[in-house]
C-alpha positions in Angstrom: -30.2 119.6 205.6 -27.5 117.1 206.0 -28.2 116.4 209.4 -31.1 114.6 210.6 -32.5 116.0 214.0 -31.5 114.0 216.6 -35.2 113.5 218.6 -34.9 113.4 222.2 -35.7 109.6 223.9 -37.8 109.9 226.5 -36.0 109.4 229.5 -36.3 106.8 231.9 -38.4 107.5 235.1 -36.4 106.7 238.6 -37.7 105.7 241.5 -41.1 103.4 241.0 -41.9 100.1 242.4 -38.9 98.4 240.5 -36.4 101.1 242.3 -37.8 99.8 245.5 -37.2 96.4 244.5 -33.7 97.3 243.6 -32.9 98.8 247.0 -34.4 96.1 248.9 -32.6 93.2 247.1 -29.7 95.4 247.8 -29.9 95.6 251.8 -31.1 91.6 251.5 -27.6 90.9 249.8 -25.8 93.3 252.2 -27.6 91.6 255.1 -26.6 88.2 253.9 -23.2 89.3 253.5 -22.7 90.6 257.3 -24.6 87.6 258.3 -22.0 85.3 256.6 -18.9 87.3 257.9 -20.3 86.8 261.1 -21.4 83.2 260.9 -17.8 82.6 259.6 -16.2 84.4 262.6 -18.5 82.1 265.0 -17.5 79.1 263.3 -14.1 79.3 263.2 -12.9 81.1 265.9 -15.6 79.6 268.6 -16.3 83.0 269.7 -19.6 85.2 269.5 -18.8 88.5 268.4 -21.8 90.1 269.2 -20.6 89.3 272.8 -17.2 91.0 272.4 -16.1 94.6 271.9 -17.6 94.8 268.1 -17.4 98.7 267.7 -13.1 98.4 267.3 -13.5 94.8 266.4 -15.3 95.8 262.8 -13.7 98.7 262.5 -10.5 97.0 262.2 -12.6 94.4 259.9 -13.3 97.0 257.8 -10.0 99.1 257.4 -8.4 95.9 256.8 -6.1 94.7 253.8 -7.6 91.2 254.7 -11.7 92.5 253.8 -11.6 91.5 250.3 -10.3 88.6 250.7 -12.7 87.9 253.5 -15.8 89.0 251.2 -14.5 86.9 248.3 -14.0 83.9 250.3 -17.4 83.9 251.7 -19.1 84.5 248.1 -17.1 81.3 246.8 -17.2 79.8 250.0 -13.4 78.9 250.3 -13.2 77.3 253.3 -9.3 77.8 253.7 -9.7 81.4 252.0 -12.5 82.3 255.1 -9.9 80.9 257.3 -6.8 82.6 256.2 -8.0 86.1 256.2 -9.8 86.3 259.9 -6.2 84.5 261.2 -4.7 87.9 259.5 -7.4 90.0 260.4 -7.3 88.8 264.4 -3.4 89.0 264.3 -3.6 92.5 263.2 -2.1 95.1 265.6 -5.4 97.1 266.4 -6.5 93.9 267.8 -3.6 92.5 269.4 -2.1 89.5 269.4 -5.4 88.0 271.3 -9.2 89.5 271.9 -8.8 89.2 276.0 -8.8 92.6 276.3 -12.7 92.9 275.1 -13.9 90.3 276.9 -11.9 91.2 280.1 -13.9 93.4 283.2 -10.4 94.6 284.5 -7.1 94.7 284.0 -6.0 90.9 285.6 -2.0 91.5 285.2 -0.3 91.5 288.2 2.7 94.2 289.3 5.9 92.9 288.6 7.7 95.2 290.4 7.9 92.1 292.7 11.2 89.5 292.7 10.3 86.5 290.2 10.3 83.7 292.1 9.7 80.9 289.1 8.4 80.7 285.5 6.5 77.7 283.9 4.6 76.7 280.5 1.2 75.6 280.5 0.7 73.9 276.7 -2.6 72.7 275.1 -4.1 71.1 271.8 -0.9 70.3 270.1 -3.1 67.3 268.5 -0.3 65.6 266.0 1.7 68.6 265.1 4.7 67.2 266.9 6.8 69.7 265.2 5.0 72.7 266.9 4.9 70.7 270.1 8.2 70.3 270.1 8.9 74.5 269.5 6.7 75.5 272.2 8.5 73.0 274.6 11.9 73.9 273.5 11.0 77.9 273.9 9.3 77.2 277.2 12.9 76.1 278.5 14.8 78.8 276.8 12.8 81.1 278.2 13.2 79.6 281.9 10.4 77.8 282.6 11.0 74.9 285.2 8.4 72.8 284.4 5.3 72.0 281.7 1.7 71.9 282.4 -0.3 70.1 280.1 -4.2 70.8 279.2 -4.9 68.4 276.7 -5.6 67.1 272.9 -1.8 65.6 272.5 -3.3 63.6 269.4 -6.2 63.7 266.5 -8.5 60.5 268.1 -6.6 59.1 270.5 -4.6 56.4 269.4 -1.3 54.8 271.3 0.8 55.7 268.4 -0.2 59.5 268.3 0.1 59.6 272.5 3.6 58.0 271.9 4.7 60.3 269.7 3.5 63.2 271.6 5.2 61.7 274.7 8.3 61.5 272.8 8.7 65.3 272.8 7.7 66.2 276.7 10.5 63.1 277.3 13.4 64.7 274.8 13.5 68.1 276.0 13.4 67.3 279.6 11.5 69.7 281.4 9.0 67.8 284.5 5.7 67.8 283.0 2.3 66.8 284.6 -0.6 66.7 282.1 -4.4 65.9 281.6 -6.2 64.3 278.8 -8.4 66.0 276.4 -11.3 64.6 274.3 -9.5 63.9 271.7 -7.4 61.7 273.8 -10.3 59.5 274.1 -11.8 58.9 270.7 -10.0 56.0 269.3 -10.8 54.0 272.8 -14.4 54.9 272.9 -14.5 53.7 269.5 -13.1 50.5 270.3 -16.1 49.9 273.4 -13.3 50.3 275.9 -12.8 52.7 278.9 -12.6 56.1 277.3 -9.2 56.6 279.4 -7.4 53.5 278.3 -4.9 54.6 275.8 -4.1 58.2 277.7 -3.5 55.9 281.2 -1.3 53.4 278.8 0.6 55.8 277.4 0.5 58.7 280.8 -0.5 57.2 283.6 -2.5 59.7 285.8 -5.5 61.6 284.6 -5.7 64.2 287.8 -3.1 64.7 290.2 -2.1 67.5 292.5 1.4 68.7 293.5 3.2 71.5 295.0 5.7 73.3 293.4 7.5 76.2 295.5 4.9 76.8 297.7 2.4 76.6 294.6 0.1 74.4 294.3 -1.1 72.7 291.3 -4.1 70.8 290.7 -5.7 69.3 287.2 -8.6 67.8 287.1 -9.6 65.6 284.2 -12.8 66.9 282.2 -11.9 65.2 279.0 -14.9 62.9 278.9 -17.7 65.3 277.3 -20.6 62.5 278.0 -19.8 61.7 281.2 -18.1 64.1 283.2 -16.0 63.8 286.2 -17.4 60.4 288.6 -17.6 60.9 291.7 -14.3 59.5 292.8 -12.9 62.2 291.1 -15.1 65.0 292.9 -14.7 64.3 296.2 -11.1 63.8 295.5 -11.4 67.4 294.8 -13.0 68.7 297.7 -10.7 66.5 300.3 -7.6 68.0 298.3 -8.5 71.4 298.4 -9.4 70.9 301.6 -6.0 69.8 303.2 -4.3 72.4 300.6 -6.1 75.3 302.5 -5.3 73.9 305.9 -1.7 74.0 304.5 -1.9 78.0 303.8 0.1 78.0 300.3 1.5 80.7 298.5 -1.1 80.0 295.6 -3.8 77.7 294.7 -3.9 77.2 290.5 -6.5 75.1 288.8 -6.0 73.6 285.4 -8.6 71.9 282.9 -9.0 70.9 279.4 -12.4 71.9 279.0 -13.2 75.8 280.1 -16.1 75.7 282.7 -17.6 78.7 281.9 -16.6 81.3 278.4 -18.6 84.9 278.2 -18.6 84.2 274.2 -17.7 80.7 273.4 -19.6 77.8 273.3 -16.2 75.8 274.0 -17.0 74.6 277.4 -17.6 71.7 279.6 -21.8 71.5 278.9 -21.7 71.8 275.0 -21.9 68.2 274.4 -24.0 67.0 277.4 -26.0 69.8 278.7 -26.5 67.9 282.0 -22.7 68.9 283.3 -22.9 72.8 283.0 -24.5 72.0 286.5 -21.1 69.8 287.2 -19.2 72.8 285.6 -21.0 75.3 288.3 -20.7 73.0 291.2 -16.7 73.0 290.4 -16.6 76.8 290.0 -18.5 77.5 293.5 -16.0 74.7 295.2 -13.0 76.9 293.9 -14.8 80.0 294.5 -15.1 78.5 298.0 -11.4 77.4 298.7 -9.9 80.9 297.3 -8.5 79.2 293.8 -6.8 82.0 292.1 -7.1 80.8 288.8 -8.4 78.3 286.4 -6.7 77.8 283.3 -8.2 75.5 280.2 -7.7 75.1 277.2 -9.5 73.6 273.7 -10.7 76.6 272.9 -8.1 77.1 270.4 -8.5 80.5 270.9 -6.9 82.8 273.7 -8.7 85.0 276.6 -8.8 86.0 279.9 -11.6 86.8 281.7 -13.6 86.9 285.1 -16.3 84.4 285.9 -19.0 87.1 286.3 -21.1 84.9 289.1 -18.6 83.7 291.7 -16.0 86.5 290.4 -13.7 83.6 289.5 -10.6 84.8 287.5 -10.3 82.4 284.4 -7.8 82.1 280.8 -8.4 80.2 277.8 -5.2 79.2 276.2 -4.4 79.0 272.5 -3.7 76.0 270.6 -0.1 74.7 270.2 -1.1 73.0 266.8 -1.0 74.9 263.4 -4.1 73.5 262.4 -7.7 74.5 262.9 -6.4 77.5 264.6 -7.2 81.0 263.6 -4.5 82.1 266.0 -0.7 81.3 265.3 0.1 78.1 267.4 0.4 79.5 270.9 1.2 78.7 274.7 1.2 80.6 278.0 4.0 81.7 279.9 3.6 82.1 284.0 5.9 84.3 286.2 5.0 83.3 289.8 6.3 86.0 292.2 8.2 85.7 295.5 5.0 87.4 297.1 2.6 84.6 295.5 1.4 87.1 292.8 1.3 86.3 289.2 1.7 87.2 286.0 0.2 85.0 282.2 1.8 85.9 279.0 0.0 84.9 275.9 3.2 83.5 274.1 3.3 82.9 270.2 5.9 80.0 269.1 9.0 81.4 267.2 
């Protein structure tokens, strides 16, 4: 009597149309989510992961300490937050220090069970972070290399002033260097209605040049200019080098570029601007196919691989970027140990 029977609510039904409607906006929100990870990855790292090996790629995604982070910069859409976490998540050890080895169709190391003949840098996209130029030049020697190629992208747009002070570190540490522009280089002297290469010649000199180094032949080509290409002085300059380099029978042919010619999952390559020179880009491959070119190496990508040209079987890297800006990857150079036999071997090298 002094307790008033509790009547039972009728409970709620589950399932129904608005239980559908629940789920659905569920998987659309999930969707979204996976679509914005991978949009993000795309973006910032220039690489299509749907082209890579995904299966240990999102595992390590997921089993990451990096994911929340990830997740909660995409929902506020912090750009630096986005950035941060897939530079942690793609420097994580189940990945390695680079993705080359999902993108790769064989192992491209060489034995080194050989004597090491010489060692040299190849450096790219410092842009104006002098200070990490200056590291990865200063390792480089310390680590024996006897000389520097450069690929590119020693300033922001391309003034004097930036070139300068680029050139400034390649002079003070005092290792030979031979270098091409990027398309950076060229900005500041396109803008001014002048000949694109004006400030890089100013400041550099040569755009493209050849030269033989221990029996080793080096040749960069200039591929800076994204409108226009390479003229034709500069292609037939290419065939009549390769040419007489064959006819000399050298230890080992290497090719160096700013722009990639071809990527399996980037859209970082010579074409992405003006579609017309992807043709230029396979013309270029087949002539090194042709003349038994070991190698090309590039760079702006920003991001490093290694990988074979599937058509023409081509063997090709994709350096990292020296700078420590707009880079997923910590600032970055390769290491090459030519062998007395004319093998070699790339090391993807992270600056200490």
């Amino acid at each position: 009597m002094f307790f008033k029977k509790h009547e039972d609510k009728p409970k709620r039904r589950k399932g129904g149309l608005l239980g559908i409607i629940r789920m659905f906006m569920s998987l659309v929100m999930i969707l979204l989510l996976l679509t914005g990870i991978y949009l993000a990855y795309k973006q910032f790292s220039g690489l299509d992961p749907l082209k890579i090996d995904t299966n240990s790629s999102i595992k390590t995604l997921m089993t990451s300490d990096n994911v929340y982070i990830l997740i909660n910069g995409l929902l506020s859409f912090d750009i630096d937050t986005i950035k941060k976490s897939l530079q942690n998540f793609l420097k994580s050890p189940s990945t390695g220090s680079t993705t080359s080895t999902s993108l790769s169709t064989g192992s491209l190391t060489t034995d080194t069970s050989v004597p090491l003949f010489f060692r040299f840098a190849v450096i790219a996209d410092s842009h104006t972070d002098t200070a990490s130029l200056q590291k990865a030049l200063i390792q480089a020697k310390e680590n024996g290399a006897e000389l520097v190629v450069g690929l590119g992208d020693y300033s922001d747009v391309g003034t004097v002033d930036e070139l300068v002070n680029s050139k400034r570190q390649f002079d003070t540490v005092k290792l030979p260097y031979y270098l091409t522009p990027g398309d950076h280089d060229l900005w500041d002297a396109r803008d001014k209605s002048r000949n694109p290469l004006d400030n890089f010649r100013q400041v550099f000199k040569d755009t493209y040049s050849s030269f033989e180094y221990k029996g080793v032949r080096f040749l960069l080509l200039d591929n800076s200019d994204n409108y226009t290409g390479l003229d034709g002085v500069q292609l037939k300059w290419i065939e009549d080098e390769l040419q007489r380099i064959s006819e000399n029978k050298p230890k080992l042919t290497l090719v160096f570029a700013h722009s990639p010619l071809f990527h399996p999952s980037s859209d970082h390559v010579m074409g992405k601007v003006n579609p017309k020179l992807t043709n230029q880009a396979r013309h270029l491959i087949d002539v090194f196919s042709r003349f038994g070119v070991a190698e090309v190496i590039a760079g702006d990508g920003h991001f490093y691989s290694r990988y074979i040209e599937p058509e023409y079987k081509l063997k090709m890297t994709v350096l990292g970027a020296v700078t420590s800006n707009r880079n997923l990857q910590a600032p970055r150079y390769l290491m090459v140990d030519v062998f007395e036999d004319g093998s070699y071997n790339i090391q993807d090298t992270e600056i200490k």
